[in-house]
ZASEMAR-576713 format. One record per residue (C-alpha): residue number from 1; chain; x, y, z. Coordinates in steps of 0.05 Angstrom, whole numbers, plus 5000, padded with zeros to 4 digits. Layout:
BEGIN
[site NUM, A, [X, Y, Z]]
...
# end
This chain:
BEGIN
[site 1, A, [5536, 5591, 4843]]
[site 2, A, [5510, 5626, 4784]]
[site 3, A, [5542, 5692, 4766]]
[site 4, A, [5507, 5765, 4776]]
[site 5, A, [5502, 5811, 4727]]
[site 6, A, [5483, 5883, 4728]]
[site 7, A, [5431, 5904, 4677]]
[site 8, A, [5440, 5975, 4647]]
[site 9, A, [5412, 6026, 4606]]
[site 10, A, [5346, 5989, 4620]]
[site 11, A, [5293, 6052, 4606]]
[site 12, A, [5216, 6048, 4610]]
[site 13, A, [5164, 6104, 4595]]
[site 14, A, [5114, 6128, 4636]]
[site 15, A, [5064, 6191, 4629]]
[site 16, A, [5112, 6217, 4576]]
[site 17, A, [5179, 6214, 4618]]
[site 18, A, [5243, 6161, 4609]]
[site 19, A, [5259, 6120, 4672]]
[site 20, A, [5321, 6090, 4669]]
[site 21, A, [5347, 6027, 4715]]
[site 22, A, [5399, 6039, 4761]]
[site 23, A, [5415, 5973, 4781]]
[site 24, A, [5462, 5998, 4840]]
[site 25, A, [5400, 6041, 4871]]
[site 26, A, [5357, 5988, 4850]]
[site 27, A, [5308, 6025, 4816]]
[site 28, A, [5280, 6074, 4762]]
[site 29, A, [5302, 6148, 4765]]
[site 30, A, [5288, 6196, 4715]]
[site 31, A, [5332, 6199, 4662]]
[site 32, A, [5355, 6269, 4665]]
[site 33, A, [5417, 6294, 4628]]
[site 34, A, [5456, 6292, 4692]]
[site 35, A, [5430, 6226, 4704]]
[site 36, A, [5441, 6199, 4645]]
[site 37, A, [5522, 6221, 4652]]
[site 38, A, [5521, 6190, 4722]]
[site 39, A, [5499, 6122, 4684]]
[site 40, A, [5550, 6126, 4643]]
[site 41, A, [5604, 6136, 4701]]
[site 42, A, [5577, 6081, 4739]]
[site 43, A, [5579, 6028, 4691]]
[site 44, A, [5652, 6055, 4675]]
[site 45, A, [5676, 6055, 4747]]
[site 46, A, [5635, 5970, 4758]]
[site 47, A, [5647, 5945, 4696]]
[site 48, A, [5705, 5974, 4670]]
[site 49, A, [5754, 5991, 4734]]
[site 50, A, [5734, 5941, 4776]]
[site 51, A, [5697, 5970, 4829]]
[site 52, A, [5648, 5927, 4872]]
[site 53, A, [5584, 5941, 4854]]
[site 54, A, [5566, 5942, 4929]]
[site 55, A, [5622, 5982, 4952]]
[site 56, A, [5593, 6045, 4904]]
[site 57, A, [5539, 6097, 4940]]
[site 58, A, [5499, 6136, 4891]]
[site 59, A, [5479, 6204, 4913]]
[site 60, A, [5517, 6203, 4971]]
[site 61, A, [5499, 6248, 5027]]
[site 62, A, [5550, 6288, 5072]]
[site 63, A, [5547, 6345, 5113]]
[site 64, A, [5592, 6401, 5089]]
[site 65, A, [5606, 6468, 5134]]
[site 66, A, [5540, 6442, 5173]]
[site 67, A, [5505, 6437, 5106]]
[site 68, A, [5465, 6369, 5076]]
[site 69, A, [5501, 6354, 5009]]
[site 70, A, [5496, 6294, 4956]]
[site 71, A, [5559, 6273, 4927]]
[site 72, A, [5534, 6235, 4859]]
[site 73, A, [5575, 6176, 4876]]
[site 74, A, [5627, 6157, 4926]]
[site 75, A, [5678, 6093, 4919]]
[site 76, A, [5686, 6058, 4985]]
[site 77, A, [5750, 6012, 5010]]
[site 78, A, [5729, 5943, 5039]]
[site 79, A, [5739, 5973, 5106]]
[site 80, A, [5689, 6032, 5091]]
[site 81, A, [5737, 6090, 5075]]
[site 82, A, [5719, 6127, 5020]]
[site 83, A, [5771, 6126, 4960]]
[site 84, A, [5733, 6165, 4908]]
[site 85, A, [5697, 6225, 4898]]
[site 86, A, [5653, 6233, 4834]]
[site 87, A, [5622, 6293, 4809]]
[site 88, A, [5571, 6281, 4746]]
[site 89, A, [5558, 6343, 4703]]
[site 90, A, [5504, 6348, 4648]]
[site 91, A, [5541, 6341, 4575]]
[site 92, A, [5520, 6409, 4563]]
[site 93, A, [5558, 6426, 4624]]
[site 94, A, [5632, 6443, 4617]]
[site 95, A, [5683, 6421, 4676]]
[site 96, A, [5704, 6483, 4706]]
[site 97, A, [5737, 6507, 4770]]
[site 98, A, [5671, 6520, 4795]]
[site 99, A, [5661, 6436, 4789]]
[site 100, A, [5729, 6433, 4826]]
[site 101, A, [5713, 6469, 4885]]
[site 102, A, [5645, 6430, 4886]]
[site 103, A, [5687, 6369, 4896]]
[site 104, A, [5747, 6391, 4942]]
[site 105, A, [5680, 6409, 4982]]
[site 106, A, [5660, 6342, 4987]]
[site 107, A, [5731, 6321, 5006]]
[site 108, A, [5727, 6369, 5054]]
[site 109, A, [5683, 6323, 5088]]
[site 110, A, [5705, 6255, 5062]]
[site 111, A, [5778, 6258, 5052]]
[site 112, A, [5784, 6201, 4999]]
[site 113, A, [5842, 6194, 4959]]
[site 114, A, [5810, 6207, 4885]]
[site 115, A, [5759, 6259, 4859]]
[site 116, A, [5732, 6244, 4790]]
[site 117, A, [5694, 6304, 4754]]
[site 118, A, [5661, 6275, 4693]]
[site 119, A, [5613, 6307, 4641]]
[site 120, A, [5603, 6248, 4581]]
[site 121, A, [5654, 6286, 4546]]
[site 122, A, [5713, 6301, 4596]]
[site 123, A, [5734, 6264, 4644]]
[site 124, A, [5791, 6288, 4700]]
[site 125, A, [5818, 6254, 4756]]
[site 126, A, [5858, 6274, 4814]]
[site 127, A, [5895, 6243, 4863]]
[site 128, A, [5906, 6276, 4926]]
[site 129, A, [5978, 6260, 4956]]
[site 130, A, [5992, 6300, 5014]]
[site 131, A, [5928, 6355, 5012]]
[site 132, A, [5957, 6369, 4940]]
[site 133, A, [5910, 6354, 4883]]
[site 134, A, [5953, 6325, 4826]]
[site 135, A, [5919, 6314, 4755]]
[site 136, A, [5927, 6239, 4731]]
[site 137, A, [5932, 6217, 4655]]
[site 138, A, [5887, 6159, 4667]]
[site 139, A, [5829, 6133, 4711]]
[site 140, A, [5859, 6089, 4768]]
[site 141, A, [5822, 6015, 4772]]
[site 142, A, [5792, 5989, 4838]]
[site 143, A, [5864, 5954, 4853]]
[site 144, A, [5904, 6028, 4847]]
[site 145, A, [5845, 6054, 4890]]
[site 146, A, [5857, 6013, 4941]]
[site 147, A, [5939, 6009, 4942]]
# end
């Protein structure tokens, strides 16, 4: 069988915006600055860390405190739990405790064992290990995801 590959950073124009391919939505979204640090993340987290491409959910939705929310991506288990949180800022954005509590929101809801906050520029991850959040110095692949 022939292998699959992802196509990224594929952009087209049209009526003076930029499109760009998101191959795990399958299909253009506007390339905004948050978007553009989401595309980024992605390929990082398929190509990079191993993740299946089909066990990632782009703009995820959850309900938090009776509230519709999007998570910008979640990393699923095989079985369907989720293992990973990610939070895309804008580059001109700066990670703050504000972008925290955005994502212990979402865990809230989800309860997976990683939240990623990520802005093109800095990137943390934290592993929660018994409801404590606890900074790693690296970004866990698929296979520590799922240990």
């Amino acid at each position: 069988m022939a292998e699959f590959r992802l196509q990224w950073f594929k952009t087209e124009q049209c009526e003076g915006k930029t499109f760009v391919f998101d191959p795990l939505r399958r299909r253009f979204v506007a390339l905004t600055p948050e978007e553009e640090v989401r595309q980024k993340v992605l390929y990082l987290l398929v190509e990079h860390l191993k993740v299946p491409a089909g066990l990632v959910a782009v703009e995820y939705s959850v309900k938090v405190n009776g509230l519709d929310k999007r998570c910008d991506a979640v990393v699923f288990g095989v079985e369907g739990r989720p293992l990973m949180v990610v939070e895309c800022k804008a580059q001109s954005v700066k990670i703050t405790t504000k972008t925290l509590d955005q994502a212990v929101r979402y865990y809230s809801a989800l309860q997976p064992k990683f939240l990623l906050l990520f802005n093109g520029h800095d990137c943390h991850c934290l592993k929660v290990e018994n409801g404590v959040l606890k900074p790693l110095d690296h970004l866990p692949d698929y296979s520590e995801m799922t240990a």
